[in-house]
Kinemage of the C-alpha trace (Angstrom):
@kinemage 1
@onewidth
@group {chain A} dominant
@subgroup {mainchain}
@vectorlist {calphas} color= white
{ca unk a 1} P -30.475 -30.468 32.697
{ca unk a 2} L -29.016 -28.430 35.732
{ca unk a 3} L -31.385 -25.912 36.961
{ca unk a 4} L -29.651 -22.365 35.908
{ca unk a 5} L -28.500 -19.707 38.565
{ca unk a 6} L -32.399 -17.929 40.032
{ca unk a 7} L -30.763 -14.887 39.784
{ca unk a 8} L -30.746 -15.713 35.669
{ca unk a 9} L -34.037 -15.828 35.891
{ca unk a 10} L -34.532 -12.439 37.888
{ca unk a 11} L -32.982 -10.984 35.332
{ca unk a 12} L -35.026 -12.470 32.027
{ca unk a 13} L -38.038 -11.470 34.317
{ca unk a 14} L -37.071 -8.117 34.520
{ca unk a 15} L -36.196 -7.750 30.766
{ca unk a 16} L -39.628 -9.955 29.656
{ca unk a 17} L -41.700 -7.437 31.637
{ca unk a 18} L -40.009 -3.993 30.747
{ca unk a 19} L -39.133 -5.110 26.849
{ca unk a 20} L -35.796 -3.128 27.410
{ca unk a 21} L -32.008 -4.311 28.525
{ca unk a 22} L -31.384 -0.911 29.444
{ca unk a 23} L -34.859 -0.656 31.596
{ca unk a 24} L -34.159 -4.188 32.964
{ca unk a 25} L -30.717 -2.664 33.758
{ca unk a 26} L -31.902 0.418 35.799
{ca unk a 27} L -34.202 -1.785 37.241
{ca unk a 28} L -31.804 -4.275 38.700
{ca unk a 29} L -28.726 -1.529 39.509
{ca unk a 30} L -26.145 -3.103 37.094
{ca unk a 31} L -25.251 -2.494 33.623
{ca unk a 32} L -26.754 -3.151 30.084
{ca unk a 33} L -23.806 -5.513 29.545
{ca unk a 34} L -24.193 -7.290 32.472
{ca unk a 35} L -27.872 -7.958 31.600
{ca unk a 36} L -27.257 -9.061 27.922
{ca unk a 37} L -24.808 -11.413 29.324
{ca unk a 38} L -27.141 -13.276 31.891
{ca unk a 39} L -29.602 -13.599 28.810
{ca unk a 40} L -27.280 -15.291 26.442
{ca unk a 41} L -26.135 -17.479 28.504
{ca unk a 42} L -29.580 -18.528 30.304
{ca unk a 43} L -30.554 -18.932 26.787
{ca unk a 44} L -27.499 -21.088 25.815
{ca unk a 45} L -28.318 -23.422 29.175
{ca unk a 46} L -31.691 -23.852 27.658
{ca unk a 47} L -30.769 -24.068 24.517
{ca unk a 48} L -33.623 -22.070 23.000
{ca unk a 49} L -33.866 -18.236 22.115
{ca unk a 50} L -36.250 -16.631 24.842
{ca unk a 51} L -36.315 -13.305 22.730
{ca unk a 52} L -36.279 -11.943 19.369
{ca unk a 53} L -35.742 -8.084 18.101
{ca unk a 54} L -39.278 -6.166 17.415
{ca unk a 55} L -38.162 -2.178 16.247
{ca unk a 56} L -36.334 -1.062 19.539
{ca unk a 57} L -38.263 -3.820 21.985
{ca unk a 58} L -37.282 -7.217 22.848
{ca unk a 59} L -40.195 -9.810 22.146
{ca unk a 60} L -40.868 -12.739 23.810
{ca unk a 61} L -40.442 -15.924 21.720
{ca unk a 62} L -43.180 -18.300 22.180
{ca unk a 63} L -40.575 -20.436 24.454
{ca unk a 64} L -39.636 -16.996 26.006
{ca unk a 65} L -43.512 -16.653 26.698
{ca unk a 66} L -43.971 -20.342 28.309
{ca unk a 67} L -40.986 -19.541 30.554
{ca unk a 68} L -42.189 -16.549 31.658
{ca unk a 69} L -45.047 -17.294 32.617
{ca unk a 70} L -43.462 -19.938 34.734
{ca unk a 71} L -41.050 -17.700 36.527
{ca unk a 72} L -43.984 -14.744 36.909
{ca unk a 73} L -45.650 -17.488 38.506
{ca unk a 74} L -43.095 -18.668 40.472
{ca unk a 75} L -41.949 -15.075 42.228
{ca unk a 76} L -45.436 -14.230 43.032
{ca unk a 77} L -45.296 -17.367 45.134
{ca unk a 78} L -42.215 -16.383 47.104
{ca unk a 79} L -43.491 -12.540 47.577
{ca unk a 80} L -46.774 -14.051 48.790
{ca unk a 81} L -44.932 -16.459 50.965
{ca unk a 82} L -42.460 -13.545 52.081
{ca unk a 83} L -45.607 -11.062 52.647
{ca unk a 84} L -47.637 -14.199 54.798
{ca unk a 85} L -44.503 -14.813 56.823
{ca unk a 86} L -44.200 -10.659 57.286
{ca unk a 87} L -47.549 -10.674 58.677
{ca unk a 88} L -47.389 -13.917 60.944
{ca unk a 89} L -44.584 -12.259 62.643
{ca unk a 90} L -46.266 -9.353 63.154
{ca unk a 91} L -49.785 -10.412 63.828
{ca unk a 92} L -49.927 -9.800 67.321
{ca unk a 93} L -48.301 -6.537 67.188
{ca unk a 94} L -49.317 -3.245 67.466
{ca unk a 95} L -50.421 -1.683 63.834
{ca unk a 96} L -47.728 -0.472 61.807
{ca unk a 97} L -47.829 3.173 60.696
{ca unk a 98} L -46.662 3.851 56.984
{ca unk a 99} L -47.171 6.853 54.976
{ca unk a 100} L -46.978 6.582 51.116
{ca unk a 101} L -47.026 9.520 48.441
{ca unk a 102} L -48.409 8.921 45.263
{ca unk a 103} L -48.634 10.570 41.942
{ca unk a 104} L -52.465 11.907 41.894
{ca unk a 105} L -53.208 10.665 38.396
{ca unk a 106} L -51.382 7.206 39.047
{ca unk a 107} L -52.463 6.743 41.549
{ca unk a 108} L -56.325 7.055 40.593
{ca unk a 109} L -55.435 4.968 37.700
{ca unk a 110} L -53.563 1.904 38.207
{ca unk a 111} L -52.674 1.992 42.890
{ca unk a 112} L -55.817 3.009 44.273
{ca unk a 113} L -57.821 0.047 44.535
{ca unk a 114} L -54.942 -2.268 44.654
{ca unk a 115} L -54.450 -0.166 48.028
{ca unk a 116} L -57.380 -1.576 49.551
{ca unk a 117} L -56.095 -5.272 48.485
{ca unk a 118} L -53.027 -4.217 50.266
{ca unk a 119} L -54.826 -3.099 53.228
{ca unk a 120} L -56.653 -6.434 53.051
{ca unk a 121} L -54.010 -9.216 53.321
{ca unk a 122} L -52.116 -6.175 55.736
{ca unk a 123} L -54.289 -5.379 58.783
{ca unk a 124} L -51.638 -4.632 60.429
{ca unk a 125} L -50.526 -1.585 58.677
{ca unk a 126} L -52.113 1.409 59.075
{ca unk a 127} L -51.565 3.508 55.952
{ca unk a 128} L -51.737 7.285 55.474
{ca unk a 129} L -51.447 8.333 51.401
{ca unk a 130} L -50.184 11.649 50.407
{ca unk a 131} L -50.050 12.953 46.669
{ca unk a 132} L -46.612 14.464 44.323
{ca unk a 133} L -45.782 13.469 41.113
{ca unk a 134} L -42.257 14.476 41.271
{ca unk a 135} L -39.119 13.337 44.025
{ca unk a 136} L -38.806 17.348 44.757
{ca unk a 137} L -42.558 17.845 45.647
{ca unk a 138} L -42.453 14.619 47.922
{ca unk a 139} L -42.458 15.609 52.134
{ca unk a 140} L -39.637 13.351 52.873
{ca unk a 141} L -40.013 14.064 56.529
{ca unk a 142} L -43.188 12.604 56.638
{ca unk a 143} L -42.949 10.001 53.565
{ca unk a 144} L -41.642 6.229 54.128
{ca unk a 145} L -42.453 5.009 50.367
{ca unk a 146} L -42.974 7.057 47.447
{ca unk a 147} L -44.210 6.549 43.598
{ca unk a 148} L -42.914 9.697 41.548
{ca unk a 149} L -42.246 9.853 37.873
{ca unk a 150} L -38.801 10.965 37.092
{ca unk a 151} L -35.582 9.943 36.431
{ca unk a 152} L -32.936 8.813 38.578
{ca unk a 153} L -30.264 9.328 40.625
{ca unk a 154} L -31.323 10.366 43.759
{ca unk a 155} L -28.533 10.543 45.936
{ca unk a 156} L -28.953 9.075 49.355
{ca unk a 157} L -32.243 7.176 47.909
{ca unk a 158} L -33.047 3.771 47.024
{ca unk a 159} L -35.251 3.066 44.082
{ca unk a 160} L -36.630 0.383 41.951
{ca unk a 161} L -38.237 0.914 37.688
{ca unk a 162} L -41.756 0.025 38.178
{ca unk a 163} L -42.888 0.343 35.189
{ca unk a 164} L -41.247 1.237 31.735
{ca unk a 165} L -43.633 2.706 30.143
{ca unk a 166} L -44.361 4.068 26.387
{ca unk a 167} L -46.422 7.362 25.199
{ca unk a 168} L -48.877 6.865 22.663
{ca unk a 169} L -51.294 9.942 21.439
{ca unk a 170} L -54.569 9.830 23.325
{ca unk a 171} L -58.260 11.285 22.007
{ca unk a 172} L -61.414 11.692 22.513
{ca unk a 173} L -63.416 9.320 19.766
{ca unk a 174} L -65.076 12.205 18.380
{ca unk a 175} L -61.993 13.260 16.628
{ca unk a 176} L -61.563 10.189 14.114
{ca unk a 177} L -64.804 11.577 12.801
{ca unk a 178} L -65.423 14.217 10.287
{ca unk a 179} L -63.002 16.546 8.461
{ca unk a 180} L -60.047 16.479 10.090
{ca unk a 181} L -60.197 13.264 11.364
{ca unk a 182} L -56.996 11.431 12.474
{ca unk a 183} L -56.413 8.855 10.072
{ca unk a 184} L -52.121 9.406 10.104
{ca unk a 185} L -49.782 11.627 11.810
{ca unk a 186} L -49.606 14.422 9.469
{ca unk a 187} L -53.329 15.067 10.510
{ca unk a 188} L -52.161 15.990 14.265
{ca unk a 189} L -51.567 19.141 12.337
{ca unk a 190} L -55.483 20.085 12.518
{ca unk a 191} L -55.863 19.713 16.508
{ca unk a 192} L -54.138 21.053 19.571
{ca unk a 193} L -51.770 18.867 21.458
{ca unk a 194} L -52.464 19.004 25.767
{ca unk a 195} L -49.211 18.355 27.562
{ca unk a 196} L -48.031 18.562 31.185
{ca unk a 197} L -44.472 19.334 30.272
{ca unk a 198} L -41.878 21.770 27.469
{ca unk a 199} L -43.586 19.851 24.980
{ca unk a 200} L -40.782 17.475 24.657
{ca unk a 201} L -42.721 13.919 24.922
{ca unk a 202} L -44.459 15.651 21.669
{ca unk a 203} L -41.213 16.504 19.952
{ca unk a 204} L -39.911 12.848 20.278
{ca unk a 205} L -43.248 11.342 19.398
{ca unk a 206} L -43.403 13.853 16.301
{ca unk a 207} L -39.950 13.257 15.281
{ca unk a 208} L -40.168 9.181 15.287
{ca unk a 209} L -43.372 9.587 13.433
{ca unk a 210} L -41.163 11.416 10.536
{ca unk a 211} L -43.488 14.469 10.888
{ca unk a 212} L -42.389 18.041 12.033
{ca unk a 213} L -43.420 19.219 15.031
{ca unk a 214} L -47.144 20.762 15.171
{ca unk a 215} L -47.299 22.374 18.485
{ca unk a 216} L -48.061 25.980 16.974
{ca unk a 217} L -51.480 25.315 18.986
{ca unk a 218} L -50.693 23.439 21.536
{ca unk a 219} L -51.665 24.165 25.430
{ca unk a 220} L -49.834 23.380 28.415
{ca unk a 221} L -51.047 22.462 31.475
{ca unk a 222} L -49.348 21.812 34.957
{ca unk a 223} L -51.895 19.215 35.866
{ca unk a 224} L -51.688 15.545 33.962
{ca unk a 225} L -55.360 15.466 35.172
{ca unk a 226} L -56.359 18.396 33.293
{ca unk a 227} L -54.599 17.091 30.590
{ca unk a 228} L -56.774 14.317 30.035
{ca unk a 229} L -59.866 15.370 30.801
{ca unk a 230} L -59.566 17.661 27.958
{ca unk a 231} L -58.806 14.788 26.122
{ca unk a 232} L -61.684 13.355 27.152
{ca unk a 233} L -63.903 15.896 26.188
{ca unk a 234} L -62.668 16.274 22.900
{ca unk a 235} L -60.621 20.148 22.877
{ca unk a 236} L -57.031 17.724 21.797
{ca unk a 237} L -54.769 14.810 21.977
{ca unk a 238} L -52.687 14.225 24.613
{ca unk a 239} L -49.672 11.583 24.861
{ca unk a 240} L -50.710 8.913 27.636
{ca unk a 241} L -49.018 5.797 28.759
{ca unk a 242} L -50.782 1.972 29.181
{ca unk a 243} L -50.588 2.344 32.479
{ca unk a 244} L -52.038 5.700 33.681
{ca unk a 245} L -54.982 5.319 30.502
{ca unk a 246} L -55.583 1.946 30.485
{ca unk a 247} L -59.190 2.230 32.127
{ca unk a 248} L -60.286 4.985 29.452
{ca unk a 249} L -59.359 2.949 26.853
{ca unk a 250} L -61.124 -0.045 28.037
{ca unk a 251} L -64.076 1.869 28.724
{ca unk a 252} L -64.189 3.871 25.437
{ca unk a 253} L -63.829 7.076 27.284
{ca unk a 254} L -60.181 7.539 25.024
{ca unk a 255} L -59.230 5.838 22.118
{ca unk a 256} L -55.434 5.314 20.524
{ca unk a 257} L -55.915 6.691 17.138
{ca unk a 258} L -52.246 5.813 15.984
{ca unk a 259} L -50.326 2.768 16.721
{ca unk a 260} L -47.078 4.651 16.764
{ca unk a 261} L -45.674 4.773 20.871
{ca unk a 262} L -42.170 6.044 21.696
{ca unk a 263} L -40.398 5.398 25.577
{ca unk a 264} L -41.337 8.444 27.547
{ca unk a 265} L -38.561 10.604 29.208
{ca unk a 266} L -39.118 9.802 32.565
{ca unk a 267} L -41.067 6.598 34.045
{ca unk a 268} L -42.859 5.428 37.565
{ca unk a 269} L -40.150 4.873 40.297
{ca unk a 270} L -41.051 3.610 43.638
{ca unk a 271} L -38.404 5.533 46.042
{ca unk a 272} L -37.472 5.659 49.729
{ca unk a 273} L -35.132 6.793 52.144
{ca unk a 274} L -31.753 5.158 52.193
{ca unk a 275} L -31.880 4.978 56.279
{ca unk a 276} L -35.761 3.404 56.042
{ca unk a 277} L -35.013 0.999 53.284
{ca unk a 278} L -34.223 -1.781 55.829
{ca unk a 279} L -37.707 -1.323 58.137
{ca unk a 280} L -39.610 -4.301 58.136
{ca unk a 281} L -43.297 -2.179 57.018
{ca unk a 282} L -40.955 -0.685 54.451
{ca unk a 283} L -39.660 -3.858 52.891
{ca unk a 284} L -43.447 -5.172 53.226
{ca unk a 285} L -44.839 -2.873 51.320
{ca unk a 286} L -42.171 -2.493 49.038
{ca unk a 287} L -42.205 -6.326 48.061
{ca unk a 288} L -45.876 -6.040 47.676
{ca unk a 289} L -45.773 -3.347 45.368
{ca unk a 290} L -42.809 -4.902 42.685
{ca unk a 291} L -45.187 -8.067 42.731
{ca unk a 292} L -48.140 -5.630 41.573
{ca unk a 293} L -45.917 -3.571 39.290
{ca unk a 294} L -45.075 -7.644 37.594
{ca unk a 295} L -47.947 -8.608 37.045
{ca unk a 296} L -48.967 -8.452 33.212
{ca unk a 297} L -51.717 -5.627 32.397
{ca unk a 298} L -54.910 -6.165 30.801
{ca unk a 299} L -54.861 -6.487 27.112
{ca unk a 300} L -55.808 -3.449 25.132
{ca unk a 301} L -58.141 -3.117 22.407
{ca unk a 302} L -56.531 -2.398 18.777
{ca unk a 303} L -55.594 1.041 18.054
{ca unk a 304} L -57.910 2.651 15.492
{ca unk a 305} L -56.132 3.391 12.736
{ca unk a 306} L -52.384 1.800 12.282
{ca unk a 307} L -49.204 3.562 11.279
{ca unk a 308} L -47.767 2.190 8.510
């Protein structure tokens, strides 16, 4: 069998990890047809059906799953081999200064330690990490690289999807006891909902769930932080994503008390300066982070209660 075009295989990549032709799409700068297209026809070379329709997701079939784990495999072997080369060339040269800017809650989450992995197989960089959630908060005279959540465009700035992510309601596990526990949607009704934003992640979430909207009580914050540290401590339910909540859930600090997860409005972007795009520490660190953003998360524990 010939070996199909790699750039087929970029593109199931892309669509394996984000679940989404359209997120795939914004990912790789082209269009939702052109993606669909690459995808039939890699899966007409093969001659087996890498995906199959789950809701509003594409799931891997189990030949999609053997496959991708081959071509994960095989792209974190040419980043690794692009990042060694990077660093051979400059290994006898003078440090190279880079300042990132990172969403505060984000980054705490899911980039901070990988930082100091970074820093590791990087000596010679010499990072300096500012904090902004959003592109307009970002110092773009000081900032080579930035994470912000948001939506694109941003004229005059490249960007890459790092992570498509989903919002799924968030508690404390003191609230699937008693009373008012939360057993199904309707009993969101009984507790306040935290959010960072209009409430519009809520609305969307409330309206897929077939329930009308229950934000009579809700409180808004204009920290993501504060957000879930109330969660934590049991005053509501926020709407969290698996990537910035994946630690509390592990650690039984938050629990998912309803299967029920709906694409949030805006996701993570990593974003930089059209002019810097091209600078070698730039590129570095930018290759290094898509191989970190591809690689598959942690599995989660079982929600607590399941939407039916």
């Amino acid at each position: 069998m010939a070996l199909p075009p790699l750039h087929a295989f970029r593109v199931f990549e892309s669509v394996a990890r984000l679940g989404n032709v359209s997120a795939a799409a914004a990912e790789l700068h082209v269009t939702p047809g052109a993606v669909s297209q690459q995808i039939r026809a890699l899966q007409v070379t093969l001659g087996v059906d890498l995906f199959q329709k789950r809701g509003r997701q594409l799931a891997l079939t189990p030949s999609g799953s053997q496959l991708q784990r081959s071509v994960a495999s095989a792209m974190k072997a040419i980043h690794t081999g692009v990042r060694q080369l990077s660093a051979h060339k400059f290994g006898g040269a003078p440090k190279q200064a880079l300042t990132i800017s990172i969403p505060q809650v984000h980054g705490v989450a899911w980039l901070a330690t990988r930082l100091f992995t970074f820093m590791a197989e990087s000596p010679n960089f010499q990072l300096k990490v500012l904090t902004s959630s959003h592109f307009h908060g970002v110092d773009w005279r000081k900032t080579d690289v930035a994470i912000i959540y948001g939506m694109p465009p941003w004229p005059g700035f490249w960007w890459r999807l790092l992570h498509g992510i989903h919002m799924t309601p968030v508690c404390s596990p003191q609230l699937l006891r008693g009373p008012n526990a939360i057993r199904q949607p309707s009993d969101l009704a009984y507790h306040r909902l935290l959010h960072e934003d209009d409430g519009s992640q809520w609305r969307r979430w409330q309206a897929e769930a077939g329930i009308p909207y229950a934000g009579e009580s809700d409180v808004h914050f204009d920290d993501f932080g504060i957000v879930l540290q109330a969660a934590r401590d049991g005053f509501g339910v926020a709407l969290s994503d698996e990537v910035v909540s994946a630690r509390d859930l592990d650690e039984g600090r938050l629990v998912q008390p309803l299967r029920l997860s709906v694409p949030a409005l805006h996701n993570y972007y990593c974003i930089c300066p059209d002019a810097k795009r091209e600078a070698a520490e730039v590129s570095s660190f930018i290759n290094w982070l898509i191989e970190e953003a591809a690689s598959p998360p942690a599995p989660q524990a079982e929600p607590y209660n399941i939407l039916g």
